[in-house]
BALOBA-1460 file (C-alpha; in Angstrom, 3 decimals):
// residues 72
<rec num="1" residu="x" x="7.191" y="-44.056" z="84.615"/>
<rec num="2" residu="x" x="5.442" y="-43.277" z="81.257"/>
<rec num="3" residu="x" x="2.365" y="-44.047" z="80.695"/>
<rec num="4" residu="x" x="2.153" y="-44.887" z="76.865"/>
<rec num="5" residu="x" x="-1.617" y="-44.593" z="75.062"/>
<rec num="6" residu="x" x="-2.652" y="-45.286" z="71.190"/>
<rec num="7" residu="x" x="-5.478" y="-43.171" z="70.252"/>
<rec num="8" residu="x" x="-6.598" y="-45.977" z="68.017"/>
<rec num="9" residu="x" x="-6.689" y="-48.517" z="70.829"/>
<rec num="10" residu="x" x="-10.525" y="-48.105" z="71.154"/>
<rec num="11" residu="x" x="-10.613" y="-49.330" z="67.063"/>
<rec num="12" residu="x" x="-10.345" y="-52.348" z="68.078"/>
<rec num="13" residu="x" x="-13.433" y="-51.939" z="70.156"/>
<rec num="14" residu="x" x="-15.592" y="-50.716" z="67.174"/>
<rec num="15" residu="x" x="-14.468" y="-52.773" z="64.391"/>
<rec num="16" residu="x" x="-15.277" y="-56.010" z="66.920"/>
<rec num="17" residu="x" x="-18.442" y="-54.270" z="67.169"/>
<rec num="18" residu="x" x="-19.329" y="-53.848" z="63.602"/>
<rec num="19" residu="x" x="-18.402" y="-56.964" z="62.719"/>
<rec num="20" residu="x" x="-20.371" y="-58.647" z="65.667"/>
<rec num="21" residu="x" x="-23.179" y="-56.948" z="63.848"/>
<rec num="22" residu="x" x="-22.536" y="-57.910" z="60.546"/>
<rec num="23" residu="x" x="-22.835" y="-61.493" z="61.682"/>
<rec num="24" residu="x" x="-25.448" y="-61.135" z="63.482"/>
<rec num="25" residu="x" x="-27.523" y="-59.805" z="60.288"/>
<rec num="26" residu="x" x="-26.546" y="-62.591" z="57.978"/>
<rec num="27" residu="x" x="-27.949" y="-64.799" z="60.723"/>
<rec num="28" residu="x" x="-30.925" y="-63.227" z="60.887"/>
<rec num="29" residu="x" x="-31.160" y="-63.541" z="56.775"/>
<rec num="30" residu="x" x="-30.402" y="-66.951" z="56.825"/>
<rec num="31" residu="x" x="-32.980" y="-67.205" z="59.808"/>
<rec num="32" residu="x" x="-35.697" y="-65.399" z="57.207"/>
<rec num="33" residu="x" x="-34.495" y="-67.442" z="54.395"/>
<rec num="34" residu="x" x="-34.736" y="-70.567" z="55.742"/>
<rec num="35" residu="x" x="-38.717" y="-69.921" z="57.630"/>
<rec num="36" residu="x" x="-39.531" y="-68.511" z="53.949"/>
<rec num="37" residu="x" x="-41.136" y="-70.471" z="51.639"/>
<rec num="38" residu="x" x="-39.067" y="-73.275" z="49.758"/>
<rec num="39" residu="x" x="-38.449" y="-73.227" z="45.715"/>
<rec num="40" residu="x" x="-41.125" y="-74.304" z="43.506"/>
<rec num="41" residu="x" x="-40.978" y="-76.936" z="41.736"/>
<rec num="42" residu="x" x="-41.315" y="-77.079" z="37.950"/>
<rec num="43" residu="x" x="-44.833" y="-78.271" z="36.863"/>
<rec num="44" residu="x" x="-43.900" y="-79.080" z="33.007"/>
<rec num="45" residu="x" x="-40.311" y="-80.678" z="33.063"/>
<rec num="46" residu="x" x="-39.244" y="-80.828" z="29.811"/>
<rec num="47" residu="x" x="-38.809" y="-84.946" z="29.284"/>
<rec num="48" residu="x" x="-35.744" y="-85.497" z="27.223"/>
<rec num="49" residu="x" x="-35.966" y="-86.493" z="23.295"/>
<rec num="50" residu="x" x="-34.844" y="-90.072" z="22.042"/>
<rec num="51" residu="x" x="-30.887" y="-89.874" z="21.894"/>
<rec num="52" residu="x" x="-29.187" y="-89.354" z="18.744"/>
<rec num="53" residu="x" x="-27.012" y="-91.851" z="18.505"/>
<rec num="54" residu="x" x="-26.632" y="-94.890" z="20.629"/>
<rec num="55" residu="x" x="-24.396" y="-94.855" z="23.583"/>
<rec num="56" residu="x" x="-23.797" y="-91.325" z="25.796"/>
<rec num="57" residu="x" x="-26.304" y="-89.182" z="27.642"/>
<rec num="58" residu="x" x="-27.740" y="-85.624" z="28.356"/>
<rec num="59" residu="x" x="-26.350" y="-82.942" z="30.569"/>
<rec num="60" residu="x" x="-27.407" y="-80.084" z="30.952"/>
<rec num="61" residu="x" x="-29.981" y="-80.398" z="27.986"/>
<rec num="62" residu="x" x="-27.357" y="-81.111" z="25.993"/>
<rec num="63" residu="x" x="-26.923" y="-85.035" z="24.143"/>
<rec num="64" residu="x" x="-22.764" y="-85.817" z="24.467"/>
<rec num="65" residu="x" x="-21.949" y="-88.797" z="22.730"/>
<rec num="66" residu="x" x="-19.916" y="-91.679" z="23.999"/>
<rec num="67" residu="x" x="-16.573" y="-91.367" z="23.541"/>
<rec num="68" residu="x" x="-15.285" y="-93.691" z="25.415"/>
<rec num="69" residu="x" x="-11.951" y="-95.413" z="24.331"/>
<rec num="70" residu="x" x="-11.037" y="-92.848" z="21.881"/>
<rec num="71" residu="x" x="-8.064" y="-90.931" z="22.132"/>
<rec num="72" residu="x" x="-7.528" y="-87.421" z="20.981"/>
């Protein structure tokens, strides 16, 4: 009987490895991000102006009219 080996049977071994350790890193960074200190808020929000034009709203900082009903 022949015995039959693959020299790159034992890859399997390492690349399990490696990539046991890469998750075990970003664990550890989401571990480190999440005991770190949380975002700051900011102090001086910029209140939005008086609209335009009636009807629509801000996003984003930016004033989009309503254009409801139109088409086009």
């Amino acid at each position: 009987m022949k015995i039959r080996s693959d020299i790159r049977a034992g890859d399997a071994l390492s690349n399990c490895q490696r990539e046991r350790d890469y998750w075990r890193g970003m664990a550890e960074r989401m571990e480190q991000i999440a005991k770190g200190p949380g975002p700051t808020p900011n102090p001086n929000p910029n209140p939005n102006p008086n609209p335009p034009s009636p009807g629509g709203g801000w996003v984003g900082g930016v004033w989009y009219s309503d254009k409801s009903g139109w088409c086009g």
